[in-house]
C-alpha positions in Angstrom: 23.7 -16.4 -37.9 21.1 -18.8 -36.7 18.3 -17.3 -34.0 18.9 -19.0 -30.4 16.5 -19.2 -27.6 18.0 -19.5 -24.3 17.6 -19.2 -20.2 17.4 -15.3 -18.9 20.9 -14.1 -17.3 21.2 -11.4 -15.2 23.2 -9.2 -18.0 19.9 -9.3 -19.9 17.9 -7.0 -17.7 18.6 -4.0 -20.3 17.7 -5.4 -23.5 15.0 -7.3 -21.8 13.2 -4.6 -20.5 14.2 -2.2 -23.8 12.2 -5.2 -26.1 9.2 -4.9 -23.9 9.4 -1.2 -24.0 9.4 -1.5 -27.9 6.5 -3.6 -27.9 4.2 -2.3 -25.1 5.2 1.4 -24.5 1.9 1.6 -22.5 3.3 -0.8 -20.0 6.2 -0.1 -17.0 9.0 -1.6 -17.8 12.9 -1.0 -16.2 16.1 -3.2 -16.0 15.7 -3.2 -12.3 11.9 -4.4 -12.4 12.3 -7.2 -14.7 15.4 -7.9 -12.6 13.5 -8.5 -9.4 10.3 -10.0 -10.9 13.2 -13.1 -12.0 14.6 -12.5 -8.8 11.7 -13.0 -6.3 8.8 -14.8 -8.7 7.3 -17.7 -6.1 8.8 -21.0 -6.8 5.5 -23.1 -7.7 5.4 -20.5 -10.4 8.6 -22.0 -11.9 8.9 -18.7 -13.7 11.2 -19.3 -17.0 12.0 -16.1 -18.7 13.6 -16.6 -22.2 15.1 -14.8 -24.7 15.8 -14.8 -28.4 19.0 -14.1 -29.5 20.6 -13.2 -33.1 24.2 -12.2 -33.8 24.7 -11.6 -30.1 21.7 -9.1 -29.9 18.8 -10.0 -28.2 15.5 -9.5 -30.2 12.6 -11.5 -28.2 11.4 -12.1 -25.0 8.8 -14.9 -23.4 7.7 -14.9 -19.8 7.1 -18.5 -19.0 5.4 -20.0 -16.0 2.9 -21.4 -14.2 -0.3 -19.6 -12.4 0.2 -21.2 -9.2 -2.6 -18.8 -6.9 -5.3 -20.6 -9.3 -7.4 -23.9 -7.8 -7.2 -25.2 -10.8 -4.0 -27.2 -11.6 -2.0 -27.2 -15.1 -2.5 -23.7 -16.4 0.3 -22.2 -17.9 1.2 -18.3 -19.3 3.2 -17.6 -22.3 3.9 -14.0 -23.0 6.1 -13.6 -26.4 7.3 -10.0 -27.8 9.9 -9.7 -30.2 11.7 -5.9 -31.1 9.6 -4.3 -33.4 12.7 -4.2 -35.9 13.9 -7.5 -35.5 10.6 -10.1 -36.9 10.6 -12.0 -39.8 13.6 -14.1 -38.1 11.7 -16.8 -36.5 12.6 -16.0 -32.7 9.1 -15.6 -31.9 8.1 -19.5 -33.5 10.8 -20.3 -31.3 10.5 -18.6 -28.3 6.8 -20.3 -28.5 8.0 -23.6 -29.0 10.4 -23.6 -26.5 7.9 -21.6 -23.8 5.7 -24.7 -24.7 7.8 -27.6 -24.0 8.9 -26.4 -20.5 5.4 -26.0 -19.8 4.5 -29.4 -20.6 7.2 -30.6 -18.7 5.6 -28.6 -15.6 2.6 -31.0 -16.4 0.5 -27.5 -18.0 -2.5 -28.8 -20.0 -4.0 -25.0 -21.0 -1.8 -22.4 -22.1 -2.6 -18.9 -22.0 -1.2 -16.0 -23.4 -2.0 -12.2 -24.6 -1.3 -11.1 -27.8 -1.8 -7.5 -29.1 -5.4 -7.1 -31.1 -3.1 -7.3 -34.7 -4.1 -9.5 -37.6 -0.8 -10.3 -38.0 -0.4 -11.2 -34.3 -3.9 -12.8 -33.9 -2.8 -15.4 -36.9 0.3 -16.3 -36.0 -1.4 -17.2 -32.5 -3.8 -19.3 -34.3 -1.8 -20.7 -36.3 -0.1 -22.3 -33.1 -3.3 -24.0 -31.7 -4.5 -20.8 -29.3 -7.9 -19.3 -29.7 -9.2 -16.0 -29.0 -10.9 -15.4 -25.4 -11.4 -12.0 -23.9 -10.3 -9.2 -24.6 -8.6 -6.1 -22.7 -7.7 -2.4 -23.6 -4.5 0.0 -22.8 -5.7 3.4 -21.7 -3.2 6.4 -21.8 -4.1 9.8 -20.4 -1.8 12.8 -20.8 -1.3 13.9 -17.5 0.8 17.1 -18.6 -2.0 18.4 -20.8 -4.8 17.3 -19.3 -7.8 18.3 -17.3 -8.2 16.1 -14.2 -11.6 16.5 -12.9 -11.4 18.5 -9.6 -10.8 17.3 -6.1 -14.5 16.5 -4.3 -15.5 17.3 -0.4 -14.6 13.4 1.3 -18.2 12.3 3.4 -17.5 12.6 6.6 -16.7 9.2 7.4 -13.9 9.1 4.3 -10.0 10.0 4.5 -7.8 9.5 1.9 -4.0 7.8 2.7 -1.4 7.1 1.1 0.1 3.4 1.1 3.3 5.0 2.9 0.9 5.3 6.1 0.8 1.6 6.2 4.4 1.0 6.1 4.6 -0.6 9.5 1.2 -3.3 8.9 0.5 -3.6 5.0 -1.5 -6.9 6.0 -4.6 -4.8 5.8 -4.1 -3.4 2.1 -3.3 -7.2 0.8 -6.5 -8.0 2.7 -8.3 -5.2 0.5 -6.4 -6.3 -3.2 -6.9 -10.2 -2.3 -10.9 -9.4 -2.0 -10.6 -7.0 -5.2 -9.0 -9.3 -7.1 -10.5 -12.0 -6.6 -13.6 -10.2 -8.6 -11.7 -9.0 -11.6 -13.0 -10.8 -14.8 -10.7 -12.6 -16.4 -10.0 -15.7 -17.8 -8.3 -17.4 -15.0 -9.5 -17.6 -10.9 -7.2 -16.5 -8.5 -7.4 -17.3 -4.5 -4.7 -14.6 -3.4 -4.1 -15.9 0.7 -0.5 -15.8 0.6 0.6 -12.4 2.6 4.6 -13.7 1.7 4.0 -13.8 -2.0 2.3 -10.4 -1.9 4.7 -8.5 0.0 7.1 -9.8 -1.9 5.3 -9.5 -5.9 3.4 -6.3 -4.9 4.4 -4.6 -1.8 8.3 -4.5 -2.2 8.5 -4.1 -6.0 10.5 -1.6 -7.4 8.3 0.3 -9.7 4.8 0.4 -6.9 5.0 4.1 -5.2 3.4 3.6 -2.0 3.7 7.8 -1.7 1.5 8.1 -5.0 -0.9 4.8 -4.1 -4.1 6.2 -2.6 -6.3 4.0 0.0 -9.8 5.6 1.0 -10.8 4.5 4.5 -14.1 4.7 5.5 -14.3 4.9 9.8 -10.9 3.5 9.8 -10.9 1.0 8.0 -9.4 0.8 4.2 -12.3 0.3 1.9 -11.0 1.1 -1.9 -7.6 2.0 -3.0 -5.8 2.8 -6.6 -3.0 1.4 -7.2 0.4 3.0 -8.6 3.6 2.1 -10.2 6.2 4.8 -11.8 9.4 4.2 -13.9 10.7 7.1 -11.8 10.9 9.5 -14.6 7.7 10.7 -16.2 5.5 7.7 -16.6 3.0 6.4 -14.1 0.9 4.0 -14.0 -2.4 2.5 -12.2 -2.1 -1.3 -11.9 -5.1 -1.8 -9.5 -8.2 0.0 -8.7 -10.6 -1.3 -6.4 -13.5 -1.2 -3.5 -14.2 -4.0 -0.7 -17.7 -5.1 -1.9 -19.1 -4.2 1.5 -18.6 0.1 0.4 -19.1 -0.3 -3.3 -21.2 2.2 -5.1 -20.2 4.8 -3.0 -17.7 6.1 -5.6 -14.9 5.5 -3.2 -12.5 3.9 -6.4 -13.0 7.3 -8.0 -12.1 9.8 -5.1 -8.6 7.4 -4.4 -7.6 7.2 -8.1 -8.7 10.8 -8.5 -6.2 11.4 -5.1 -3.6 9.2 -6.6 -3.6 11.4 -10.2 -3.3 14.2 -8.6 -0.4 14.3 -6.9 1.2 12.6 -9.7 0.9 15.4 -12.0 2.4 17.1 -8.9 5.2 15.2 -8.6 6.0 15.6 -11.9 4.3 12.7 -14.4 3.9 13.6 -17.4 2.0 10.2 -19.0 -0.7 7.8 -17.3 -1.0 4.2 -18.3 -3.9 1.8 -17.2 -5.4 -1.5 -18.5 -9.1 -2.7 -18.4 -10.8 -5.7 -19.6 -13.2 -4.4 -22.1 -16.2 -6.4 -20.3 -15.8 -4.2 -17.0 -18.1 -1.7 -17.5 -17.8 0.2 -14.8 -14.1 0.8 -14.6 -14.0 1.8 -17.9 -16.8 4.0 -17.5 -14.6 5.9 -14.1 -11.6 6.0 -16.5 -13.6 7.8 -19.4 -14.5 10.1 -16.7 -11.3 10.8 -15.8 -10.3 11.5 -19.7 -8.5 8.3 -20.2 -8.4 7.4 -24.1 -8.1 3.7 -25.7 -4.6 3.1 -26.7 -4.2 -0.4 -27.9 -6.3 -4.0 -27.4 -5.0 -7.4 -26.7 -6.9 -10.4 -26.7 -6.0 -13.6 -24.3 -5.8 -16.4 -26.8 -5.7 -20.1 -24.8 -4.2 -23.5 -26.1 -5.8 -26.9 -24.4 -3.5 -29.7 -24.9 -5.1 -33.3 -25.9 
C-alpha cells in the first residue's frame, strides 16, 4: 500500500514516541511526553505533528511549527525521523513536503531543521534546498559504571536545592533559565518573557524531575542550576545547565550538575544523556570532566524561501 502523511491523533502517542526512540535513543522520549507537548504547545506555535503511515503502521514522524519566542517573524522547525526499519518508502520525502506546505501557509520564509551528522541524512537534506549550519553533539555517560567526580566543600555563601524547594514560587528559576537561555549559541534568538508558556513547556512537563534538578544559590538567591528529565525507569537526562552571568566563573554549573548526577545514580539511573552545541567550549569542557563521551552529531541544516 501507498505511504500516507496525516494529522497526529491521540492513539499515536505509542508509536510516536517508539519511532523517536528508534531514531534518537540518546533523547527522552514516552507516550505520555509527546502526548502533553501536542497537548499544551503555545498556540502562536501552531505546532503540527505528523506522521507517516504504511499498511496501518506508523513509520515516520515530523514536528512542525513555528518558533514563536524569536523577534524575528517567519522561522519555521521541521524535525523528520522515520523507523530505522521502515526507509526506502518515501515517508520521509513526504513528511517534508507536507511539513513544508503548512509552514508556508503560516507565512514561514526560513526553515530549520536537525538532521543526524549521516551522509545519507546530510544529502537527502540537501537535496531539499537546506544547508548545513551548526553543529551539536549527544553525550552519554554510564551512570551505573562510572566514576562521578566526588562531592566538593560548597563556599560559604553556596547551598544547593533541589527544584522541589521552589514548588510554591518557580518564577525565580524561569527568571534564571530565561537569562541562560537567552546566551546559548544557536542558530535562532529567543526572548523567553512568558512565565505561562514556561510553566506550562518546562515546569509542568512530565519527564522534568524537579527532586533530581539542582539550583545553586549563592546568599539566597538562585545563581546556576542543572536541569533534569527522567523516563522514570533508568534513563536520565540534563536538558539545561546554566549560571546567571552575574556568578559565572565560579564553577557554580559544575557543583549543581555534579549535585544533580549524584543523586540520580542514587535513585537508581543507570544511563545519562546531554546535548551541546560543539562551539560551546566550556560546557563541553565541564561535561568531559564529568566523563561524558560523544555519542552522535547533528547538524541544523536551514531552507530560505525566495
Amino acid at each position: 500500500m501507498t505511504v500516507i502523511v496525516r494529522d497526529f491523533r491521540p492513539g499515536d502517542a505509542e508509536g510516536f514516541a517508539r519511532i523517536r526512540h528508534l531514531s534518537l535513543p540518546f533523547m527522552l522520549f514516552t507516550a505520555e511526553s509527546i502526548a502533553y507537548d501536542v497537548a499544551h504547545a503555545h498556540p502562536d506555535a501552531h505546532f503540527q505533528p505528523l506522521v507517516a503511515e504504511k499498511d496501518g503502521e506508523l513509520i515516520g514522524t515530523a514536528q512542525v511549527g513555528l518558533v514563536y519566542d524569536s523577534p524575528q517573524p517567519g522561522q519555521g522547525c521541521l524535525n523528520v525521523y522515520v523507523h530505522p526499519e521502515r526507509q526506502g518508502h518515501g515517508a520521509g520525502s513526504l513528511l517534508v513536503r507536507t511539513a513544508e506546505e503548512r509552514l508556508a501557509v503560516l507565512g514561514s520564509t526560513k526553515l530549520f531543521s536537525w538532521v543526524l551528522d549521516a551522509p545519507a541524512n546530510r544529502a537527502f537534506a540537501e537535496k531539499r534546498g537546506y544547508r548545513a549550519s551548526r553543529s551539536a553533539h549527544f553525550l552519554r555517560l554510564d551512570l551505573a559504571n562510572g566514576t562521578l567526580p566526588p562531592r566538593q566543600a560548597l563556599p560559604p555563601d553556596v547551598e544547593l536545592r533541589s527544584a522541589a524547594d521552589f514548588a510554591d514560587d518557580p518564577r525565580p528559576l524561569f527568571a534564571l533559565d530565561a537569562e541562560t537561555l537567552a546566551d546559548e549559541p544557536g542558530d535562532i534568538t529567543h526572548e523567553f518573557t512568558d512565565y505561562g508558556a514556561w510553566l506550562r513547556e518546562t515546569w509542568n512537563h512530565p519527564l522534568l524531575s524537579h527532586e533530581l534538578t539542582t539550583v545553586a544559590l549563592v546568599d539566597g538567591h538562585p545563581a546556576a542550576f542543572s536541569a533534569a528529565r527522567t523516563d522514570g525507569a533508568t534513563r536520565y537526562g540534563t536538558v539545561m545547565t546554566g549560571t546567571a552571568r552575574a556568578f559565572r566563573g565560579r564553577g557554580l554549573a559544575k557543583l549543581a550538575k555534579n549535585d544533580s548526577l549524584h543523586r540520580a545514580r542514587a535513585a537508581g539511573y543507570t544511563e545519562a544523556f546531554t546535548g551541546n552545541d560543539s562551539g560551546n567550549g566550556p560546557m563541553l569542557a565541564i561535561n568531559n570532566w564529568f566523563g561524558y563521551e560523544v555519542c552522535a552529531t547533528e547538524v541544523c541544516h536551514v531552507r530560505e524561501f525566495d
